[in-house]
N, C-alpha and C positions, 0 to 999 in steps of 0.2 A: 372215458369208457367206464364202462359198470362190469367187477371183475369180483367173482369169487374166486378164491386159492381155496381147495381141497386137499389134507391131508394132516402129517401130523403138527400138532401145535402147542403151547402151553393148552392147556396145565400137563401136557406129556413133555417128557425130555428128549435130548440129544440131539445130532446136529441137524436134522432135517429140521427138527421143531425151532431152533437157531437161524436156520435158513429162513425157515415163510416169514417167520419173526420178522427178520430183518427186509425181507423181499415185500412184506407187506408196507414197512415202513416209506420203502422207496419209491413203491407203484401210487401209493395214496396222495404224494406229493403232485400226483399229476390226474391222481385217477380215483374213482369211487370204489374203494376195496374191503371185503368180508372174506373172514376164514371160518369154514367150517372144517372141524377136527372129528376126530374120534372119540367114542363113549369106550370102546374095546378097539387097542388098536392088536395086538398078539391077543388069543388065550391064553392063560397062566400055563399051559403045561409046555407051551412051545417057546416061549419066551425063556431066554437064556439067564437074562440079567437078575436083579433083587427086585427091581422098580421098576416099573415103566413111567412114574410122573415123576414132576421134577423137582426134587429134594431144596433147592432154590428159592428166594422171597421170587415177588410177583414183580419189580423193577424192572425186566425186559420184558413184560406179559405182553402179549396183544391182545384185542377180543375175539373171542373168537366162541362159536356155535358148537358145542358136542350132539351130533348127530348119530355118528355113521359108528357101528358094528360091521366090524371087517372082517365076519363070520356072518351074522344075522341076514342075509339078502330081504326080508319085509323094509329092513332098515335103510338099504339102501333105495328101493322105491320109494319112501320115505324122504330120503334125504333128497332124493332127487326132486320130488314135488317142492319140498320146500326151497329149492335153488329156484327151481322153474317160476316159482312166485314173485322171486326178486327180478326176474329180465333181466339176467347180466348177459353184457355183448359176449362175454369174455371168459371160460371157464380154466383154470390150470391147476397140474397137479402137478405136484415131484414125486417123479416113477423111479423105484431102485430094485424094487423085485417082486416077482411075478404071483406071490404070495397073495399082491392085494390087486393083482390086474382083474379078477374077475369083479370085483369090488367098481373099481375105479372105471372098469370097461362100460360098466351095466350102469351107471350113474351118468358118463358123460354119453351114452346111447340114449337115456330117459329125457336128460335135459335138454339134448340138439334137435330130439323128435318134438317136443311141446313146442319149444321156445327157437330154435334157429341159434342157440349157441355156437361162437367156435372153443375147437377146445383145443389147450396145446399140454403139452407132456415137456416137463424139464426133465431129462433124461440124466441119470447119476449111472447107469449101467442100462446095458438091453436085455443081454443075461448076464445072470447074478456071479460073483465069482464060483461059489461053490453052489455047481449043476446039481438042477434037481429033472425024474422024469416030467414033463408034460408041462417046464419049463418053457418052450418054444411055443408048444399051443394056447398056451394062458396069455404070454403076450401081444400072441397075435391078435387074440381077440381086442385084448384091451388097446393096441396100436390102430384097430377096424376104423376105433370111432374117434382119431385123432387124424386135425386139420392139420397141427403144426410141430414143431418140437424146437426145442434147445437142447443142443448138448455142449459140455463141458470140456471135454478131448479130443483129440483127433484120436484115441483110442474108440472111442461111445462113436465118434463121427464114422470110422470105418465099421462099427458093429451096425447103426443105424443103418448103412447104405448097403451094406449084405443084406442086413434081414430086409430093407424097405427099401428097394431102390430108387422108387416114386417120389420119398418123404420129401415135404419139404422143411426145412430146418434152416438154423443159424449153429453155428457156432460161437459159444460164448465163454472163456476158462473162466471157472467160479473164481467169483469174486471172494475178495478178502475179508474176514469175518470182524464183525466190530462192536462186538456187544460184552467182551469179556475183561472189559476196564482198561488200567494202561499199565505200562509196564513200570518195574520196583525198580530200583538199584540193588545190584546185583548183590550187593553183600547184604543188604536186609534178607533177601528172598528166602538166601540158604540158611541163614540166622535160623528165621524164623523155623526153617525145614530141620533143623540140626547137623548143618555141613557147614564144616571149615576146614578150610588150605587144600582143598582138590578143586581139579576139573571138572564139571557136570556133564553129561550128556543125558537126553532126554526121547527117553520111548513114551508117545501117549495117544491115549485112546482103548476103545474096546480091544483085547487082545483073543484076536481069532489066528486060527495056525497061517489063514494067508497071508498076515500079517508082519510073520516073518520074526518072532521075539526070540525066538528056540536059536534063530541064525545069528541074531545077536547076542543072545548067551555063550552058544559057543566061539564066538570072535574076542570075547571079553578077555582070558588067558592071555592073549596074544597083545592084546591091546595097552594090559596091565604090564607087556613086560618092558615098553616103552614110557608108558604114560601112567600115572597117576590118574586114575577118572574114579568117581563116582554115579553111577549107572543109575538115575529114577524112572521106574518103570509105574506109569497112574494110568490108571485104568479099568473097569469094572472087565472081570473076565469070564469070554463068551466058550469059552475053550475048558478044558481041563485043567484049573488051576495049582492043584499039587504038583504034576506032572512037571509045571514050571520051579516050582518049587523042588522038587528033586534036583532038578538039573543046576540050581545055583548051588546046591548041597552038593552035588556031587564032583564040581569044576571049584571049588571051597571059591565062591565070591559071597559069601555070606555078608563080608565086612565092605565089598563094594558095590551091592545094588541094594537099592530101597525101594520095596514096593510097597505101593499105595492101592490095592486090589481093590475100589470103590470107586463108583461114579460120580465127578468132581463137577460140583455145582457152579452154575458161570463167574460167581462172585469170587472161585478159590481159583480160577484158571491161571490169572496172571501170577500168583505168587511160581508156580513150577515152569511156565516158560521164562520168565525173570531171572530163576537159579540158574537157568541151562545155558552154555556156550552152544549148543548146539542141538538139533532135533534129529533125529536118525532114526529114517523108517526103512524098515529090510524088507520090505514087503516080497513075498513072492510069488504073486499076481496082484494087480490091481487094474482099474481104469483112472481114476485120478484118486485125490487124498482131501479131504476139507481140513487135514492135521496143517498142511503148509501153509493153507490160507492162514490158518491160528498160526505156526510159526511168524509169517510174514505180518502178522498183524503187530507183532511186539518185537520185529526186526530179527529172528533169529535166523542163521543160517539151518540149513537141511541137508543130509546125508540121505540120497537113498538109491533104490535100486533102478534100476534099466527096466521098470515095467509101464507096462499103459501108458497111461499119459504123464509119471509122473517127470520125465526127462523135458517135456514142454514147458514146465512149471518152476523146475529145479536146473538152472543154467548150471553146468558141470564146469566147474574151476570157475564162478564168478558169482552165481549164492549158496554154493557150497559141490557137492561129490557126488557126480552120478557113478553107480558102480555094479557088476553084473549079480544079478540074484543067484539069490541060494549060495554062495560065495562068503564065507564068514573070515577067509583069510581076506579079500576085497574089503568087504567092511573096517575089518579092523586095519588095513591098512591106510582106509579112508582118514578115520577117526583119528591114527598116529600121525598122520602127515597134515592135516588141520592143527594140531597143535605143535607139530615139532617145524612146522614152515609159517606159524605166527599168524594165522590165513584170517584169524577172525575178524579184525576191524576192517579188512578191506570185502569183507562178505556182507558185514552188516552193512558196510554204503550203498554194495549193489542190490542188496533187498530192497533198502530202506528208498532208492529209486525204483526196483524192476517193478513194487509193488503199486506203483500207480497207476501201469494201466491194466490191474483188476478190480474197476469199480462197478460197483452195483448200478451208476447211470448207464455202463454199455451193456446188461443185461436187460434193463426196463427198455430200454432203446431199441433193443432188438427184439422184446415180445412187442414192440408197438409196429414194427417194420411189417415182422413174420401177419400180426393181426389186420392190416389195413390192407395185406396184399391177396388174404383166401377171399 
């Protein structure tokens, strides 16, 4: 097949641009594939972060086309002519939020009307965690002009068949991510970090309140009066950062968490899952997490909450703690009893199995299934 992937991609960051990255790797093995990206993917005033590109050398780059202003609509006529030229069988995007559905809807509408494209949607969410209005009518549109989909959870799978009863889909759990090197030996990592003779545990990722870091902070007291840990929180953050900083100021963990407030390049990832006994996301909502793929990529065990899909992913008492959200005595009991019941080497065996069957061949497998059968 002849397959465009639409969306974001180097030279922009973060994990969806990681994703096409990698998803483009694996479809091309079998298939003729082109990424086209974005010129503007946010405008600067809505965009959270410092950066939207990717602070990174070009060693995971693909190539990829900047087209598309995901404001500008000429551009998207634009971008859509210039798809339409290449005849791919095959168009897909990864849909997270409805920000870019009119974007996305009005592209794969231009391209199926020229050309007879099918187009499929990898779905990361249907709607977004944190609701906006006219959230439901943006994705309807952009769901009008989709053949097919993938989703990731049985969370997205039941949002999918609320909102689109018709759809038809696969279900696929994201795959494991593998582009962020391999893992250290454990005492270098912290070395390098400035930690010795503690426990680590590890918060990472962009830090937005669903996220769940505030519930971790306040579990930390409790956590400390058992365990010895050192809490690394890495992150660029989407939230109100002081706010967070108050709160370790004022529960005095000054001396037990280290924040890393910036967007960590692919090449620095493995040094902080390396240092960490463990990864612990409090989230309190979610649909799934691409943080556990990255844990599971360097064998770490996972701590988290009882939301979405992340209890599919995170087998409770065998790659680590499923525990009830918004719950900071739960947490921090999780956390004491991983290290005061020895749990880790026998977490890391069942990752370092459970992890093989999230490979990237049963996703390319199942866009080829979903694609032969519209």
């Amino acid at each position: 097949m002849k397959i465009v992937i639409v969306g974001t991609a180097y030279p922009l960051r973060g994990g969806i641009a990681h994703y096409n990255a990698i998803l483009y790797k694996h479809l091309s093995e079998r298939h003729s594939v082109e990424i086209v990206t974005f010129t503007r993917q946010y405008p600067s005033i809505f965009f959270p972060g410092k950066t939207q590109d990717e602070k990174g050398g070009p060693e995971n780059a693909v190539p990829t086309e900047q087209l598309v202003d995901s404001i500008n609509p000429w551009t998207w006529y634009t971008t859509a002519k210039a798809i339409a030229r290449k005849k791919p069988d095959l168009l897909i995007f990864k849909y997270w939020m409805p920000f870019f559905a009119p974007c996305f809807g009005t592209i794969a509408r231009l391209v199926k009307r020229w050309t007879g494209t099918k187009v499929l949607f990898i779905c990361d969410n249907v709607i977004p965690h944190e609701r906006r209005i006219g959230d439901t009518a943006l994705t309807r549109y952009a769901f009008a002009a989709v053949d097919s989909f993938v989703v990731q959870s049985g969370a997205v799978e039941k949002e999918l068949k609320a909102f689109y009863p018709r759809a038809s889909y696969e279900l696929v759990p994201h795959p494991v991510y593998e582009i962020f090197g391999t893992l250290m030996p454990k005492d270098k990592a912290r070395k390098e970090l400035g930690i010795t003779g503690e426990h680590v545990i590890l918060f990472f990722g962009y830090v937005r309140r669903y996220k769940g870091l505030h519930i971790l902070l306040d579990a930390m007291p409790s956590i400390l009066k058992s365990v010895k840990v050192k809490l690394l929180v890495v992150g660029e953050f989407y939230d109100d950062e002081q706010k967070y900083r108050q709160q370790i100021e004022q529960k005095k963990l000054g001396d037990h968490v280290l924040v890393h407030s910036d967007y960590v390049p692919n090449e620095e990832v493995s040094r902080y899952f390396s240092a960490a006994d463990v990864v612990v996301l409090p989230y309190v909502s979610a649909t799934q997490s691409g943080i556990v793929q990255i844990a599971y990529q360097f064998d770490r065990p996972v701590i988290a909450t009882d939301v979405g899909g992340l209890a599919e992913v995170v087998l409770n008492e065998q790659t680590g703690f499923i525990v009830k959200s918004e719950a900071p005595e739960e947490v921090a009991n999780a956390v004491v009893r991983f290290y005061k019941e020895g749990r880790e080497a026998e977490f890391v065996r069942n990752v370092h199995s459970e992890k093989k069957k999230y490979s990237w061949d049963n996703l390319v497998q199942a866009i080829e299934r979903l694609t032969a059968t519209r």
